[in-house]
ChimeraX commands (.cxc) that place a marker at each C-alpha (Angstrom):
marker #1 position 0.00,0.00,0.00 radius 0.5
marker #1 position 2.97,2.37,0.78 radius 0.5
marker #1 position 4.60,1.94,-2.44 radius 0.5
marker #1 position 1.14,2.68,-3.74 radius 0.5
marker #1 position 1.11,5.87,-2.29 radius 0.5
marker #1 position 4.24,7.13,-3.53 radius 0.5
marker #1 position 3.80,5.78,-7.07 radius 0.5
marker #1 position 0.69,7.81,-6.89 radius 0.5
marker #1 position 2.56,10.92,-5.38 radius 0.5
marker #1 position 5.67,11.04,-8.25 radius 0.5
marker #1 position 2.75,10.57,-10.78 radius 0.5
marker #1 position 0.54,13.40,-10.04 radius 0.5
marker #1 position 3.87,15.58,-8.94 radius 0.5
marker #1 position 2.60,17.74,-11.93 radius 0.5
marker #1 position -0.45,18.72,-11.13 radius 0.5
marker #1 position 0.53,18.96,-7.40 radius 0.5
marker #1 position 0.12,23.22,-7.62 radius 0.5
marker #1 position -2.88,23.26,-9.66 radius 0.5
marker #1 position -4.44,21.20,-6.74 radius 0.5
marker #1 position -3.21,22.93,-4.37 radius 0.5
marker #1 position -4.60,26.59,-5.85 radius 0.5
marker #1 position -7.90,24.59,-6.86 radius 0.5
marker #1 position -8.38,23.70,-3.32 radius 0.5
marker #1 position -7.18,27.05,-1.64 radius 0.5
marker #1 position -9.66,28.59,-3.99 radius 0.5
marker #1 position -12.68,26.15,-2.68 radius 0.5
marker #1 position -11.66,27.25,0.99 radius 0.5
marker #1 position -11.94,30.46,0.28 radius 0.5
marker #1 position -15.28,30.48,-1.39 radius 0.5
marker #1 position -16.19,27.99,1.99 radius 0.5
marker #1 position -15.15,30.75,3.79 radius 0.5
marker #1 position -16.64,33.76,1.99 radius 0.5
marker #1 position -20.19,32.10,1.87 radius 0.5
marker #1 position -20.27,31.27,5.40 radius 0.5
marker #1 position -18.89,35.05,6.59 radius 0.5
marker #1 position -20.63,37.09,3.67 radius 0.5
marker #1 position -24.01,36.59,5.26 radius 0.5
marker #1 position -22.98,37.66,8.97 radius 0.5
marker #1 position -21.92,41.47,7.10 radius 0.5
marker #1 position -25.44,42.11,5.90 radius 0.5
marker link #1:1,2 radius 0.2
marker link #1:2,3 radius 0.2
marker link #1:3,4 radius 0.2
marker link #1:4,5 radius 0.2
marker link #1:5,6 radius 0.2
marker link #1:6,7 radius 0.2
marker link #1:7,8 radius 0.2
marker link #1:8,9 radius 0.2
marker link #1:9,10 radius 0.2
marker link #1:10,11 radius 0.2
marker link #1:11,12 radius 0.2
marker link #1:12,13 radius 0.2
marker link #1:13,14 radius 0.2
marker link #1:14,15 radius 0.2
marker link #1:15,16 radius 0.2
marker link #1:16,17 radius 0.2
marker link #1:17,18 radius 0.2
marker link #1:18,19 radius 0.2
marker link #1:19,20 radius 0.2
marker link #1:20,21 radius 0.2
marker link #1:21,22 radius 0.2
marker link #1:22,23 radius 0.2
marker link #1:23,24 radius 0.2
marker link #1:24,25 radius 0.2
marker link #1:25,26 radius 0.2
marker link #1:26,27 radius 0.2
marker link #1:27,28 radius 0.2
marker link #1:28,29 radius 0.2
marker link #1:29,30 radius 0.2
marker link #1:30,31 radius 0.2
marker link #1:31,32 radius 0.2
marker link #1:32,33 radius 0.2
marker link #1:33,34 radius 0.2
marker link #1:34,35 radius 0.2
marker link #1:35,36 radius 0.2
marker link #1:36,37 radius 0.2
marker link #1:37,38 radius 0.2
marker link #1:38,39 radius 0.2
marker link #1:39,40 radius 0.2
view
């Protein structure tokens, strides 16, 4: 399973930062819906 893991890992290595802004992005539109309301 391990070696599964890391085959996985050095495969995907490319798309590691488009992820990783993809998913920033979704926390911040988490974030902004659930504060947005509390302003109006």
């Amino acid at each position: 399973m391990l070696t599964q893991i890391k085959t996985a890992a050095k495969r995907s290595a490319d798309t590691l930062l488009g992820d990783f802004i993809g998913g920033a992005a979704l926390v911040v539109t988490l974030v902004g819906g659930l504060y947005l309301p509390g302003l109006m």
